[in-house]
VOFIFI-856441 format. One record per atom (N, C-alpha, C): x, y, z; residue in three letters; atom name; residue number from 1. Coordinates in Angstrom, 1 decimal. Layout:
# VOFIFI-856441
- u_v_w_rest_atom_nr
- X_Y_Z_ALA_CA_NUM
...
# end
This chain:
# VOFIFI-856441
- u_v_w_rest_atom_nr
- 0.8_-1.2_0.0_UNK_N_1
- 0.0_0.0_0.0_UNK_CA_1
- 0.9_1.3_0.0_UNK_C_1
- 2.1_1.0_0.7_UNK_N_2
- 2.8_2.5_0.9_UNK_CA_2
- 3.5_2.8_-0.7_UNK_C_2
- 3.8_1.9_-1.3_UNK_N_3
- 4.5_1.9_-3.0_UNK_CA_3
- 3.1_2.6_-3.6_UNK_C_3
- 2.3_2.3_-3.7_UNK_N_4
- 0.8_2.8_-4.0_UNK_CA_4
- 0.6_4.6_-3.9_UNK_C_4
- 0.7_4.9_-2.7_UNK_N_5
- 0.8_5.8_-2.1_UNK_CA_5
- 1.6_7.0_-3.2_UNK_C_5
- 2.8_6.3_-2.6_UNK_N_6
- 4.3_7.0_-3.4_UNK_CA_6
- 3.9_7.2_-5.1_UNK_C_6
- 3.5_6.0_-5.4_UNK_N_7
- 3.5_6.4_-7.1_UNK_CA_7
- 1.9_7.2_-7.4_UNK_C_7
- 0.9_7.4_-6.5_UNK_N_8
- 0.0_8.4_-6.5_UNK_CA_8
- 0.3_9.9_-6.4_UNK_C_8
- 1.1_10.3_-5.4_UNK_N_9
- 1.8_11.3_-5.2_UNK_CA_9
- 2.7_11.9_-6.0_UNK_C_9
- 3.8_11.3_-6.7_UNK_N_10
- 4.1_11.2_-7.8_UNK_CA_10
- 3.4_11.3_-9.1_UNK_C_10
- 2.8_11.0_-9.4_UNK_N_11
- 1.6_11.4_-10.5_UNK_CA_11
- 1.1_12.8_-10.3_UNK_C_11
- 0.6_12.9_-8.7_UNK_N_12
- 0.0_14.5_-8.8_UNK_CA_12
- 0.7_15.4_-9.2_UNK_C_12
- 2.3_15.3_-8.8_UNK_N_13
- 2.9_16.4_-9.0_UNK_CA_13
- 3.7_16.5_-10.3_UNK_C_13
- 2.8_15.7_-11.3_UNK_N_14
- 3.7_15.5_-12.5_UNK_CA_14
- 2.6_17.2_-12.8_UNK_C_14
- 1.4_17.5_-12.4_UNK_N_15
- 1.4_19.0_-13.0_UNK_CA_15
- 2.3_20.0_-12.4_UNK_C_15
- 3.5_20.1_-12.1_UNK_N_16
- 4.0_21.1_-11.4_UNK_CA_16
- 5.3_21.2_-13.3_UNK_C_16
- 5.2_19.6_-13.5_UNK_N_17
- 6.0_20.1_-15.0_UNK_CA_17
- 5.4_20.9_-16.3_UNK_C_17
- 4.0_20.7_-16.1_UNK_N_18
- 3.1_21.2_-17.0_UNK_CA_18
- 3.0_22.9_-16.6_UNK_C_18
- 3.0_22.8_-15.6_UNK_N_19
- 3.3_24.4_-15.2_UNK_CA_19
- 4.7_25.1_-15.2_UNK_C_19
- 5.5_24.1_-15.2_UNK_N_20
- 7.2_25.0_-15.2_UNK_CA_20
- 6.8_25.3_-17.4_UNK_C_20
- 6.7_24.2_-17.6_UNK_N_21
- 6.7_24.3_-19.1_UNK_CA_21
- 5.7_25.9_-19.6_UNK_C_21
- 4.7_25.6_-19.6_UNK_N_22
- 3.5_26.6_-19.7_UNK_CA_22
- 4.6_27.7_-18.8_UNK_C_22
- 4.9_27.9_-18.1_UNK_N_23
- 5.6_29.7_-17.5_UNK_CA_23
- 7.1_29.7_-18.5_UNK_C_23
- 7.4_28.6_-19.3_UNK_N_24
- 8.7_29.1_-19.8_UNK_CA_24
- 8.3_29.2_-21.2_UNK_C_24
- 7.4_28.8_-21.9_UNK_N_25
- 6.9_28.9_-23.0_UNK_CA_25
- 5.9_30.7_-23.4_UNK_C_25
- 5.4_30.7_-22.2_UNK_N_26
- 5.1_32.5_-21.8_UNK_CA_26
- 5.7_33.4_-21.7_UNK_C_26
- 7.0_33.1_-21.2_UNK_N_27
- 8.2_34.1_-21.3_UNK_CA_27
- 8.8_34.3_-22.1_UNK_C_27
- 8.9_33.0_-23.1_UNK_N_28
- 9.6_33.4_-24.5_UNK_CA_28
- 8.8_34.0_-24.9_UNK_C_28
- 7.7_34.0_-24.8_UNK_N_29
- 6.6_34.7_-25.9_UNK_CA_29
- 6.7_36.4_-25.8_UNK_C_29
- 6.6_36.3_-24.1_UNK_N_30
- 6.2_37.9_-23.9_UNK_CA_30
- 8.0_38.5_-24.2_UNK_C_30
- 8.9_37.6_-24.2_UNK_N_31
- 10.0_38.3_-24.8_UNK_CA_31
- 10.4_38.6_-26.2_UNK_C_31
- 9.7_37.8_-27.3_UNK_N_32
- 9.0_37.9_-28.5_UNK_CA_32
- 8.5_39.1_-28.8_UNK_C_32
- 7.4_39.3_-28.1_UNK_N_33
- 6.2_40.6_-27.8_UNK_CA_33
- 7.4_41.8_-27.6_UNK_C_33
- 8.1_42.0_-26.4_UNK_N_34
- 8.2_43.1_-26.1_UNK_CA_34
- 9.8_43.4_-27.4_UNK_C_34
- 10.2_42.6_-27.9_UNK_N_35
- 11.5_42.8_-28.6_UNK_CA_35
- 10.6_43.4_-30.0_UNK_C_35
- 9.3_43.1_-30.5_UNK_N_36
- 8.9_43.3_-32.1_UNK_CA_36
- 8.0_45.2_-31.4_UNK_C_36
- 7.2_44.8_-30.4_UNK_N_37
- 6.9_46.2_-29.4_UNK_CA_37
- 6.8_46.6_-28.4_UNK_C_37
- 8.4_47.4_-28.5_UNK_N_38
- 8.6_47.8_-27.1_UNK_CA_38
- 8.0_49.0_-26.6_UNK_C_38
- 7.0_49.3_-27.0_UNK_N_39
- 6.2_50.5_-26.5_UNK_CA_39
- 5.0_49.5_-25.5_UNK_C_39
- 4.9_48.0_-25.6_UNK_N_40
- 3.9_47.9_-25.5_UNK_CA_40
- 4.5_46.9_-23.9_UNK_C_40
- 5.6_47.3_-23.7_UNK_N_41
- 6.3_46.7_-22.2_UNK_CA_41
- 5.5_46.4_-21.0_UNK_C_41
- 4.4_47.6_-20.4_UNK_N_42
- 3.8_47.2_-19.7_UNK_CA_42
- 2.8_46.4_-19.8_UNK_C_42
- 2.0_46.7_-20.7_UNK_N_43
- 0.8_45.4_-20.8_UNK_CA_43
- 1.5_44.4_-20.9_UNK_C_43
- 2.1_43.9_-21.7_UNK_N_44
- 2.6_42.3_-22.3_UNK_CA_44
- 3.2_41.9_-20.7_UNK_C_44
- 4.1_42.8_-19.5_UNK_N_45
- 4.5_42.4_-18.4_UNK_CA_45
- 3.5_42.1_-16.9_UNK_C_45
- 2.6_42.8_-17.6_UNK_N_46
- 1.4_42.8_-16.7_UNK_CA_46
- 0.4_41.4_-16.9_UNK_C_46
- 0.6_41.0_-18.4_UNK_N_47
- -0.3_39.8_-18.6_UNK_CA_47
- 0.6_38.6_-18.1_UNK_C_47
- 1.6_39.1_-18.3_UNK_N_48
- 3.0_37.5_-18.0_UNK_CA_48
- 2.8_37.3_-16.8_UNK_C_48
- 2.6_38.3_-15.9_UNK_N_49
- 2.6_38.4_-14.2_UNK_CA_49
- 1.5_37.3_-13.7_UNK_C_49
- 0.5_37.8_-14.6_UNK_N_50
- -1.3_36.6_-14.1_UNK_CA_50
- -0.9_35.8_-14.9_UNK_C_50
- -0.3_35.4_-16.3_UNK_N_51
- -0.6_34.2_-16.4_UNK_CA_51
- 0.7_32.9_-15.5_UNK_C_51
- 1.7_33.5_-15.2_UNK_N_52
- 2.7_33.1_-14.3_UNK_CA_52
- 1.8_32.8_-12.9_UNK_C_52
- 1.4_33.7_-12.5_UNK_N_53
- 0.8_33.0_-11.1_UNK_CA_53
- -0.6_32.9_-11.3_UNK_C_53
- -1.2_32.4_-12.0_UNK_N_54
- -2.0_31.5_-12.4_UNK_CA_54
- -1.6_29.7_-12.5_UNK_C_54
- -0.5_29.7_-13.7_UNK_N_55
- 0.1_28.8_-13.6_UNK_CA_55
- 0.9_28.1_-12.3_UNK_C_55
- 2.0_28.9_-11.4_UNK_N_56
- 1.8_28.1_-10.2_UNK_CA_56
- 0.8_27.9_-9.5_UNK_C_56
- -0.3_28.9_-9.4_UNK_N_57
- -1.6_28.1_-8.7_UNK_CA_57
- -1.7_27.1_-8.9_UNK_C_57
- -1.6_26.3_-9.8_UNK_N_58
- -1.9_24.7_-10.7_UNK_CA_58
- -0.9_24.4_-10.0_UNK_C_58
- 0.3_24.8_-10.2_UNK_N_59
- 1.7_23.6_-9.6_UNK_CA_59
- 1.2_23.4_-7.9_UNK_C_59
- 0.9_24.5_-7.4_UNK_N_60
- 0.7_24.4_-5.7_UNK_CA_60
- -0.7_23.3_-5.0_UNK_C_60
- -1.9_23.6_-6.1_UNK_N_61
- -2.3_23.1_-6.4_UNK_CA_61
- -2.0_21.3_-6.4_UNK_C_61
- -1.3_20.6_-6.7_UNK_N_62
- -0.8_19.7_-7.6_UNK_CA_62
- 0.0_19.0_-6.4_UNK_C_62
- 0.6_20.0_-5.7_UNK_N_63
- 1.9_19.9_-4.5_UNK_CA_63
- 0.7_19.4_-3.3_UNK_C_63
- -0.2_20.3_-2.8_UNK_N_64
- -1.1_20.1_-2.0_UNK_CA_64
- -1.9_18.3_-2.1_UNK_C_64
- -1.9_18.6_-3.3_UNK_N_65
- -3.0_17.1_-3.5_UNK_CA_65
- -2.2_16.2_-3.0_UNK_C_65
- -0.3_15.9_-3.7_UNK_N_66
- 0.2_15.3_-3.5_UNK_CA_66
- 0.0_14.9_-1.7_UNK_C_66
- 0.6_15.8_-0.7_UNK_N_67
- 0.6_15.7_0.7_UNK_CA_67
- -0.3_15.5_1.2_UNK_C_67
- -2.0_15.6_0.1_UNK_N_68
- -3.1_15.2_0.8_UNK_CA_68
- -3.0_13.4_0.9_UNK_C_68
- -2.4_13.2_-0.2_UNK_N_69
- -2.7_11.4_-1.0_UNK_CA_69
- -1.6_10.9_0.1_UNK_C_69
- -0.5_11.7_0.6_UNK_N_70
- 0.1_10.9_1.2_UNK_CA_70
- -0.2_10.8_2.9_UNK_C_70
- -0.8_11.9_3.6_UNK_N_71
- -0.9_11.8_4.9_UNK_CA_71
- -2.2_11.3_5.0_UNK_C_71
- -3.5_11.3_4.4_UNK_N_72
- -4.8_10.8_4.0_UNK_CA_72
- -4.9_9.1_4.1_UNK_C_72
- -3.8_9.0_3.2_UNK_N_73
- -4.0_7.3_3.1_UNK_CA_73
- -2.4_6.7_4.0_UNK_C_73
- -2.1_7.1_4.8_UNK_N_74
- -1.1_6.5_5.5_UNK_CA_74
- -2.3_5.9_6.4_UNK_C_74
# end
């Protein structure tokens, strides 16, 4: 049961990769954005900001579940 556990936990936090990816794939973008228009610096840094911590919500998210699966089912 405790191998069980472990590879449950493990799974949950396979979204914390989906969220490092998605925030590095956003950055290139808004570095894209601001290098073609740099007049437009603030908005494009203001959007990167929410979709960045939007995306760790999901990772923390993800971390949580893990520590629930593991102290829950001990």
């Amino acid at each position: 049961m405790g191998t069980l556990i472990a590879i449950g936990a493990g799974i949950a936090v396979f979204g914390a990769v989906g969220a490092g990816i998605g925030i590095g794939i956003a950055t290139g973008k808004a570095s894209e954005a601001v290098a073609r228009q740099p007049e437009a610096d603030g908005k494009i840094r203001n959007i990167l900001i929410l979709g960045c911590a939007l995306a760790e919500a999901t990772a923390i998210y993800c971390f949580v579940i893990a520590l629930m699966i593991i102290v829950m089912l001990k």
